[in-house]
Residue, then its C-alpha position, 0 to 999 in steps of 0.5 A: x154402819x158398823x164394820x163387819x168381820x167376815x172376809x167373804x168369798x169373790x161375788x163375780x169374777x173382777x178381782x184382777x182375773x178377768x170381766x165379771x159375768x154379774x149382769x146386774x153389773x154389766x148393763x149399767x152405764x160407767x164414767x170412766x174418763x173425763x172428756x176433756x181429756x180425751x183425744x187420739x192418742x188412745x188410754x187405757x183404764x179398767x172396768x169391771x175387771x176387763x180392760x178397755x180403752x178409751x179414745x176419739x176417732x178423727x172426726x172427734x168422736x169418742x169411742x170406747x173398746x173392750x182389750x183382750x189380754x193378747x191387746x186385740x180390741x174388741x167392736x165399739x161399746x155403746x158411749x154418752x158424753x155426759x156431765x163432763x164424762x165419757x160414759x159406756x157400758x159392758x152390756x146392754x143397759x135398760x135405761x140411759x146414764x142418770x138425769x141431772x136436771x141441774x146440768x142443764x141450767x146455765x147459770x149454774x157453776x159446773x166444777x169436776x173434781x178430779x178422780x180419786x182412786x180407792x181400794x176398796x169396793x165402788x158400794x162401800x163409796x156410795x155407802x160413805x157418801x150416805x153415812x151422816x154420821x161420821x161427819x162431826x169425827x171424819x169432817x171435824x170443823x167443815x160438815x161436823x163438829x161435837x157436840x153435834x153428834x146425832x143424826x135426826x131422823x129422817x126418811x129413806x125409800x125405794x122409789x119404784x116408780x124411777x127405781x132409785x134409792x131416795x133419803x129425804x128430810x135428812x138435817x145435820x149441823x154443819x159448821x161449814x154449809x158450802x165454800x162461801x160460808x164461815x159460820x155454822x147452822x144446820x142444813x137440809x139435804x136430800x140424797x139420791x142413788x140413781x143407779x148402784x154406783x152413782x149417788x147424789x147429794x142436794x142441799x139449799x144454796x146459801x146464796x140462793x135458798x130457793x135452790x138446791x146445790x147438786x153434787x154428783x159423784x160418779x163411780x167407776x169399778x174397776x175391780x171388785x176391790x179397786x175403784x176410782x170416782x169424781x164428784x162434780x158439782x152443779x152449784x150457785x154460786x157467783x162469789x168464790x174461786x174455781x179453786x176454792x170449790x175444788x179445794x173444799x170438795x176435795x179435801x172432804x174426798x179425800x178424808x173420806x178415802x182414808x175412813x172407807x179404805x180401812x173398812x173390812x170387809x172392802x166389799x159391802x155384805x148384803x145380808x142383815x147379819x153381816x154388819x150391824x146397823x143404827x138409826x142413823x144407817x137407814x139409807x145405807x139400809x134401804x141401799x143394800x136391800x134395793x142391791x139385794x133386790x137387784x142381785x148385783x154380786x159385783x163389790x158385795x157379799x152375801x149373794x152367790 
């Protein structure tokens, strides 16, 4: 997407000034930490503008707290252990943390990479994650390279019936399809949103083209302008290191990080006049319109 020039105005109240009161924001599920990592000895983070804190009871059992400014905690929020992550909420979500069907096949490498905190909003990340078209000059050599510039076109929707943002279709010629490879040919991918701040990608596996590589990467907004986030990837692939997998994805994040911190504004404008889109921004169209829809006001504009 092209950037926008307007500034803007706060959407909710998660600019370092206490919990946002958008409810489309608060009844959703969030990583926020990675389980492993997890004991006793308590750690704090922010979500959505409040304080929380993250720890285990005696017995192991993750727990999770709202802290007020005066440190006083707050009853137990409601917490998942999924996909490597310690998952809760500030409300009273509708439905669970999102399906990952390939989490449930063993024979499937599990790799976390890592957090990466971001300034800037946790829908401006999901909207970099859908944008193909910076990866020949973003990701020269490894997703992208000239003249392969043009994004084929390809569908995008709203699946009413799971209520998520799906991309289908979707091709690109990259000259590094996965870890394991060297040479370049175009992929197939296909992205999935499953709720606002978590997204998805599949593509063929290289060594398994009956199956398809998923990559997660899940988003935790702490501020309206201040998020941290960590792909984790379910892949088959039984040749190349854990560190070579961690070192592929993460140099990709972190190229990333640079492009989607400098973008202005930080937080994504909902309304079509606010940025001016291409062909190849159909997903991240078809993205701020289901936002719009929801009236999530937590890292956007245009919604008051």
């Amino acid at each position: 997407m092209g950037q926008g020039t307007g500034n803007g105005t706060g959407n909710g109240t998660g600019n370092g000034t206490g919990k946002t009161d958008d409810r489309v924001a608060l009844d959703d599920w969030y990583a926020v930490a990675t389980a492993s990592e997890v004991t006793r000895q308590a750690r704090t983070t922010r979500l959505l503008g409040q304080e929380i804190e993250v720890t285990r009871s005696g017995d192991g059992t993750p727990l999770a707290r709202e802290r007020s400014r005066d440190g006083e905690l707050g009853p137990p929020l409601p917490v998942r252990e999924r996909y490597g992550c310690l998952w809760t909420t500030l409300g009273h979500p509708n439905r669970d943390v999102p399906t990952i069907e390939e989490a449930e096949e063993t024979d499937r490498r599990f790799v976390p990479c890592g957090w990466v905190t971001l300034r800037t909003s946790g829908p401006r990340v999901v909207e970099n994650f859908l944008d193909m078209a910076h990866f020949p000059f973003v990701h020269t050599d490894i997703l992208g390279a000239e003249p392969h510039t043009e994004v084929p076109a390809y569908a995008s929707e709203i699946r009413r019936d799971v209520d998520e943002v799906w991309a289908t279709n979707c091709t690109f010629f990259q000259p590094r399809i996965a870890a394991t490879e060297s040479a370049g040919d175009f992929v197939r991918l296909t992205y999935r949103v499953p709720s606002p701040f978590t997204v998805m990608l599949y593509r063929v596996c290289p060594s398994a083209p009956s199956r398809l590589d998923a990559i997660a990467l899940f988003i935790q907004p702490m501020e309206e302008e201040l998020c941290r986030a960590q792909a984790v990837m379910y892949l088959v692939d039984t040749v190349s290191t854990h560190t070579a997998l961690l070192a592929f994805e993460q140099t990709i994040f972190l190229q990333d990080r640079i492009i989607v911190e400098n973008q202005r504004p930080l937080r994504l404008p909902l309304e079509p006049r606010g940025e001016i889109p291409t062909r190849a921004d159909k997903s991240s169209v078809v993205y701020r319109r289901w936002l719009k829809e929801k009236g999530l006001r937590f890292g956007t504009l245009g919604l008051s």
